[in-house]
C-alpha positions in Angstrom: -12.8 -22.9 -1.7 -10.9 -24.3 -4.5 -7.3 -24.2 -4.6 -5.7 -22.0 -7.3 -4.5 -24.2 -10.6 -1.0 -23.1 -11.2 0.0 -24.2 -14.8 3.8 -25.6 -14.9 4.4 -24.0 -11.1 5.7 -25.4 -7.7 4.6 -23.0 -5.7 1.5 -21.1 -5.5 1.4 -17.8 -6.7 -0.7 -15.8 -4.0 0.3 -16.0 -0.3 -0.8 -14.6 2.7 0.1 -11.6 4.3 0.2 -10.4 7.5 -2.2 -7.5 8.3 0.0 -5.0 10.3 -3.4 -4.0 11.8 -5.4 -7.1 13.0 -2.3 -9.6 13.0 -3.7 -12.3 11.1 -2.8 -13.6 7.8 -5.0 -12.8 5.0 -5.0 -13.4 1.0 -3.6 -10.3 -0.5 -6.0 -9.9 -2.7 -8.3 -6.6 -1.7 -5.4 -5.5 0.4 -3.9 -2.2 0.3 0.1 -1.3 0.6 1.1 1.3 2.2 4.8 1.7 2.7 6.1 -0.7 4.2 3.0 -1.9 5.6 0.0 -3.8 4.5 -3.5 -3.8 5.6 -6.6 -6.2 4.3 -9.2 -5.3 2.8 -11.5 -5.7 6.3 -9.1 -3.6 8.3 -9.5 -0.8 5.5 -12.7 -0.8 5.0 -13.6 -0.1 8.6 -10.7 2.4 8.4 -12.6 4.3 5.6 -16.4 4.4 7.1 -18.0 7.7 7.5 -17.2 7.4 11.2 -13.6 7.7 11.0 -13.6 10.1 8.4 -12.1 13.4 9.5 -15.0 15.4 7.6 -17.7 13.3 9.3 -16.1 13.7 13.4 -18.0 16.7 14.9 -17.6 18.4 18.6 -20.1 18.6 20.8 -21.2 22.3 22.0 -19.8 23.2 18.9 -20.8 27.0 17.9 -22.9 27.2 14.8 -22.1 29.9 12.5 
């Protein structure tokens, strides 16, 4: 990957941040901020799947109607 050009800066611009979920430190972009907390874009994605949706959960011997 090639390093981002910053034009008259010292520092770069994007740093990592740590994933409150997995623990590692990630490049913030596709992240999502929530609060106080940040989660990457992995980590959210697997948090929004049709599996964990709350919609998509069903119990088994469930009556039908």
């Amino acid at each position: 990957m090639m390093p981002q050009i910053d034009i008259g800066a010292n520092f770069s611009i994007n740093k990592f941040k740590l994933c409150t979920k997995c623990e590692t430190s990630k490049p913030p972009e596709g992240g999502i901020e929530m609060g106080a907390k940040w989660i990457c874009q992995l980590c959210w994605n697997k948090k929004i799947t049709g599996k964990n949706l709350k919609q998509n959960r069903f119990v088994k011997n469930a009556k039908a109607n």
